[in-house]
N, C-alpha and C positions, 0 to 999 in steps of 0.2 A: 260702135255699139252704144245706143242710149242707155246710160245707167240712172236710173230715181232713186231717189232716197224718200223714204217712209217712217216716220215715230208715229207711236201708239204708248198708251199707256202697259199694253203686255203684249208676249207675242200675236197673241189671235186677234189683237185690237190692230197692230201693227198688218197680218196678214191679209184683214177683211181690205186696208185699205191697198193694199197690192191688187189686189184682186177685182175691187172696184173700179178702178184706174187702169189695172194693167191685163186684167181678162184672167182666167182660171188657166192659161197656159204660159203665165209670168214665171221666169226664171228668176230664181231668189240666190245672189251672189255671197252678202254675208249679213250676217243679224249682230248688233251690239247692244249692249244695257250702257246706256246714257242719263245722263240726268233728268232727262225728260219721258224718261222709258225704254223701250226697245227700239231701235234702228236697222232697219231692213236695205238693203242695198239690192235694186232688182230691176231686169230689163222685159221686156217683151221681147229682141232682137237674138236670135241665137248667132254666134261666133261667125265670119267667113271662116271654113274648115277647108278650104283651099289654100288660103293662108295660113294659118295654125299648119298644117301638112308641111308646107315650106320654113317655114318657121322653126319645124319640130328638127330641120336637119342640122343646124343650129346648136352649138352647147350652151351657151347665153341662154335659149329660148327654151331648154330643156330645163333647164336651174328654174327660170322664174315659174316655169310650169309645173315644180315639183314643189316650189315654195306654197305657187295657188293651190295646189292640193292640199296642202296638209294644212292651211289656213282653212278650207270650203270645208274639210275632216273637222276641224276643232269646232267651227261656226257648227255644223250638222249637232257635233256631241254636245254643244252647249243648248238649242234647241231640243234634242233626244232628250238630257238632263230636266227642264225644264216639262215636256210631255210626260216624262216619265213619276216626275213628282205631283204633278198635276192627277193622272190617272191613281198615283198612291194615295193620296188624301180621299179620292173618291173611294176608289177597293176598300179601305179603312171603313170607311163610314157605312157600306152596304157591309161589310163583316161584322163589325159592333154589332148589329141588331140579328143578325143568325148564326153567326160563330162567337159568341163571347167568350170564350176559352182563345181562339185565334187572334182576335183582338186586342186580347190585352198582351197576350204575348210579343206582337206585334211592336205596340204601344214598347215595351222593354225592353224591347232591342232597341228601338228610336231612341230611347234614353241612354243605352249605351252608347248612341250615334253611330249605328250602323243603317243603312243608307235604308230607302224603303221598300228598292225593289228584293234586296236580301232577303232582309226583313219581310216580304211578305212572301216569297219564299218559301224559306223557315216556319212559315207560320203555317201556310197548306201542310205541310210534313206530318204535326200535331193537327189537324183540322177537327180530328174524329177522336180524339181523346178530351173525357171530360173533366179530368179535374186539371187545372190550371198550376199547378206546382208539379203532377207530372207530366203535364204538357213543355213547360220551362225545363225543368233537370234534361228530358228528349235534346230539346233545342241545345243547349248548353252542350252537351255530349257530342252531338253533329257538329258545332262549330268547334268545340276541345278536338275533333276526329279532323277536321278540315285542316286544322292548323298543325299541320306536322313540321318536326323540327328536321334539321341536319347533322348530326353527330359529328363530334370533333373528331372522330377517324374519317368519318365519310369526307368533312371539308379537308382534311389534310392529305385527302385522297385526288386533290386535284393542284396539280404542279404547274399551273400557271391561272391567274386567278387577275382578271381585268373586274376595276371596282368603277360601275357607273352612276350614272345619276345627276338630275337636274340641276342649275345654280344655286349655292348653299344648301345642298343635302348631306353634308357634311363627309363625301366621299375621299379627299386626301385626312382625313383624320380616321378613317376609318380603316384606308389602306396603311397606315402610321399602326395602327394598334392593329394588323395584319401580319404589318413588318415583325414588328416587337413577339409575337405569339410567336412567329416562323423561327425565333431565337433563342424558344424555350428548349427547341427539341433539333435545332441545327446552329454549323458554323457558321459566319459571316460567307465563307467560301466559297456554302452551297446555294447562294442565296442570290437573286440579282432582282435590281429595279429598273424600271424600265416608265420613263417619262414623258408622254405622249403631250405635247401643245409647247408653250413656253418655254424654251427650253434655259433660258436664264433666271427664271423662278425660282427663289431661295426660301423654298419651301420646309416647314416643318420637318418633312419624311424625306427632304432630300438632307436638310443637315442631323438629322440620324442617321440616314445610311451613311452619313460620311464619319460621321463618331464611331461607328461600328466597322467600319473600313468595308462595306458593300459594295459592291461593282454597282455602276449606274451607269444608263445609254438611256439615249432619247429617241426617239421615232415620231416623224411628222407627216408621214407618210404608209400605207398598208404596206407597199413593197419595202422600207425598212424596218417595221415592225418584224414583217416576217422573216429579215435576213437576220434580225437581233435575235427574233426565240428560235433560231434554227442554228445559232451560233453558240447559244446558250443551253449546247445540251450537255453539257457538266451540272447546270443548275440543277437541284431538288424542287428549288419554288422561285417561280417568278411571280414578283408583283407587279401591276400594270396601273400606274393612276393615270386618270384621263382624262380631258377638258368637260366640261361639263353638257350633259346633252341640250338639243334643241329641236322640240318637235316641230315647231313653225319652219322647219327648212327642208323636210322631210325625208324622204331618202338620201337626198343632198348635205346631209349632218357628218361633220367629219367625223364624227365617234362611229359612226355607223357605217361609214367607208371604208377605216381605220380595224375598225373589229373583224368586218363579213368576212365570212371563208378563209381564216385563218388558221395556217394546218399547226399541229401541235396539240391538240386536245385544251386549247384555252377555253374557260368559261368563267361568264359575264357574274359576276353579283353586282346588283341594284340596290342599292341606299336611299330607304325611302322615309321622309321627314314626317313623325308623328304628328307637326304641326300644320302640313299641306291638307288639301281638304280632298275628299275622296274623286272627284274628279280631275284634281291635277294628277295625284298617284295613278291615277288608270289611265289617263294620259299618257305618261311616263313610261310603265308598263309597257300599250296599246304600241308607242312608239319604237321599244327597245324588242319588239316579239322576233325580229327576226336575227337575235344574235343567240348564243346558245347560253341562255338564261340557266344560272344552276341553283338560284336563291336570293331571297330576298334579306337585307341587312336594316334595320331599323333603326333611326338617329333621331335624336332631338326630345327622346320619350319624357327624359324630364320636363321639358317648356309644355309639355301639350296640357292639355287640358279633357280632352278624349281621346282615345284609342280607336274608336267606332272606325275612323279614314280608313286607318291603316289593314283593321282587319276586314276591311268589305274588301279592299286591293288585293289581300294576299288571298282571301277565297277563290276570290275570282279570279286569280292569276292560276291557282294550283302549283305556285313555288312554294318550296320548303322554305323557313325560319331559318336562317344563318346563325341570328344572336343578335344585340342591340349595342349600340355603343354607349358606354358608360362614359360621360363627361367627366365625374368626380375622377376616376382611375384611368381615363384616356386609354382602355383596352375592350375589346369585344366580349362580351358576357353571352354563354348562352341563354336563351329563352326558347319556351314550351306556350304549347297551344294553352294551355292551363292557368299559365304566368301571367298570358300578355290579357286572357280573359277576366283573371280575376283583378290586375289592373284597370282595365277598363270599367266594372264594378265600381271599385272605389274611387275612380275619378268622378263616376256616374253620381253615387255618392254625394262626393264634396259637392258637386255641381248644385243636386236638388238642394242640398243642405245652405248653398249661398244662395240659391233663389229664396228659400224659404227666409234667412235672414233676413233679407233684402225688403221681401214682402212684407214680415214684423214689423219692420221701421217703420216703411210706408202706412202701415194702419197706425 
């Protein structure tokens, strides 16, 4: 298969010249942001699928072909991201001039940095209402309504609790201040951890459970995970920490090997970094859909500087609020649709208030 490579200074500038070259029925492999622009990777040739069929019988050939997947998935959503902002800036500017009630609204949530197809969303909702402050309190209310939490009976209502999540989402500090809560209201006795990856990792929450005299087992494997939680039914609560996900690998991700169809009523919480940007967070998500998602855990809220990521992810996920991990107190704090809203306000806030600074100077 001949593959070309194509920059342009943006996708469409990039895609005119596919298309010039390679005909309107050019297959586009993957797109990158380079320093020269965007990079297109794209053949005219489709596959032999005589070979791929052969290939496919193959476990090697099944691996790379699940890797190509969830790379053409991520390339697609970074393109999708890109049309999608492109058509938001346009919507915007035909709303300004006939919804200006919509638009500024609009405008407010951006500021809050929530993304813009939410935000434009949100905005149709209020369309036909005219005054702008209660077009806002609406919006406000719909996403306060979106953001529902999970009550600490509800979480302690689930007796084995796998905590996921990308590289540095701060997932073994989360399952640590997991640990620690499970000790408010149980013995050591009833308790176990269960350590999925490294298993000689001298980890945080492995030398706690050893100060607390905790039973600890490791699983590297789906079929030992499940002879561990099936052995382990003396436990009240199992905790599960886990290597950290990898969407580029796709199905083929041992987190997601390791988790699926796991009998015991185990469920997934996802640790997602106030500091990632709302595309990786849906990523993440997008990636972890088919385990049994029971909530979402929020880290890092101190370092952010907007909230906007996080709460476009949890709308559109429709998980419940777990709680956040508090760095200063190293233990899980609940939060409220109301909490993490009016946070993002004041971060909003400081933001304009340091542009506005900034701007002083400069004149």
């Amino acid at each position: 298969m001949n593959v070309q490579r194509f920059t342009g200074r943006d996708n469409r500038a990039a895609l005119d010249q596919v298309r010039q070259h390679l005909g309107p029925d050019a297959l586009v492999l993957s797109s990158q942001r380079t320093s020269d622009g965007i990079e297109i990777c794209a053949t005219s040739e489709l596959p032999d699928m005589t070979r791929a069929a052969t290939l496919r019988t193959s476990s090697t050939a099944t691996n790379n072909n699940e890797i190509q997947l969830a790379q053409l998935k991520r390339e697609l959503a970074s393109l999708r991201e890109t049309l999608q902002q492109a058509l938001g800036e346009r919507r915007w500017q035909d709303t300004a001039g006939s919804r200006p009630v919509a638009a500024s609204v609009a405008q407010r949530l951006a500021t809050l940095g929530i993304g813009r197809v939410l935000a434009g969303e949100l905005a149709d909702r209020v369309a036909h209402v005219e005054s702008l402050h209660t077009a806002w309190q609406q919006v406000i209310q719909h996403l306060t309504s979106s953001l529902h939490s999970l009550s600490s009976e509800e979480l302690g209502g689930f007796r084995i609790k796998a905590i996921i999540g990308g590289s540095g989402s701060g997932k073994t500090q989360t399952a640590t201040a997991l640990l620690q809560a499970g000790m408010d209201h149980l013995s050591p006795e009833q308790i176990a951890l269960v350590h999925c990856g490294d298993p000689s990792r001298d980890t945080v929450l492995a030398q706690l459970a050893t100060r607390m005299n905790i039973r600890q087992y490791s699983a590297q494997s789906h079929s030992e995970l499940g002879k561990i939680l099936s052995d382990c039914r003396w436990a009240r609560e199992i905790i599960v920490d886990t290597q950290a996900l990898t969407p580029a690998l796709g199905s083929q991700d041992p987190v997601l090997t390791l988790l699926s169809r796991q009998r015991g009523g185990l469920a997934a919480f996802v640790t997602l970094p106030a500091t990632a940007s709302s595309e990786y967070l849906r990523e993440i998500l997008d990636h972890s859909q088919h385990l049994p998602l029971a909530g979402v855990i929020t880290t890092k809220v101190d370092e952010a500087t907007s909230l906007g990521a996080v709460i476009d992810a949890v709308v559109a996920s429709e998980l419940a609020l777990v709680g956040r991990y508090d760095v200063r107190t190293s233990s899980l704090l609940p939060v409220s649709g109301d909490e993490m809203l009016t946070n993002a306000k004041r971060l909003a806030k400081r933001s304009l208030d340091r542009q506005a600074a900034q701007f002083k100077v400069a004149v």
